[in-house]
N, C-alpha and C positions, 0 to 999 in steps of 0.2 A: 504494500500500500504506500504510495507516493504524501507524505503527509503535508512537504511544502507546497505542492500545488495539488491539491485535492479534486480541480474541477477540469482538469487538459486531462483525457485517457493517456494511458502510457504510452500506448503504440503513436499518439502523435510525438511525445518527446523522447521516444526512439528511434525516431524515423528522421535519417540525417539528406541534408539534402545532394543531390549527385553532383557527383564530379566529374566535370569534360575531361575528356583526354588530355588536350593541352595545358589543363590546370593541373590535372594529374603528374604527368610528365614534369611541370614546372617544379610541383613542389617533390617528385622523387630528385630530380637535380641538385634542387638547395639541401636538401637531406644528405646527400652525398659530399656533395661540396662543402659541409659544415663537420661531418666524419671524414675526411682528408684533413682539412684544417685541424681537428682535433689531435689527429695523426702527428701533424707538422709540429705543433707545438708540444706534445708529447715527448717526440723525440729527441726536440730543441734541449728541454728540459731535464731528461734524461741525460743527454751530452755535458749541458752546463755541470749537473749534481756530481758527474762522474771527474769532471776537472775541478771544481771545491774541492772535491775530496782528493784527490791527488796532494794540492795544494794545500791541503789539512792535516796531511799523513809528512808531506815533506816540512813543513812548520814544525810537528812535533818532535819531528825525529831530527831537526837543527836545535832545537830546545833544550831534547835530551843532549845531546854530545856537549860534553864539559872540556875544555881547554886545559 
């Protein structure tokens, strides 16, 4: 039972309205294009943490060595 709107049957607020092909198509595109992008800076991110740390391990270990 629908209790915020008690008076729309359900089947009218499940019934989405269609999708043309070419709107289809647009937004399979931008979905895709925004999952590459997520890729890209992923990677980016991935690359950066992996040169911190390098540069966090080489710090430490000039830290340790005593003259």
């Amino acid at each position: 039972m629908n209790y915020f709107t008690p008076f729309l049957p359900q089947g009218v607020l499940l019934r989405l309205p269609p999708i043309s092909d070419e709107r289809a198509r647009d937004l399979e595109e931008r979905l895709l294009r925004s999952f590459r992008m997520r890729q890209r800076i992923q990677r980016r991110a991935e690359a950066a943490m992996l040169v911190i740390t390098g540069f966090v391990f080489a710090f430490t270990y000039m830290a340790q060595v005593s003259p």
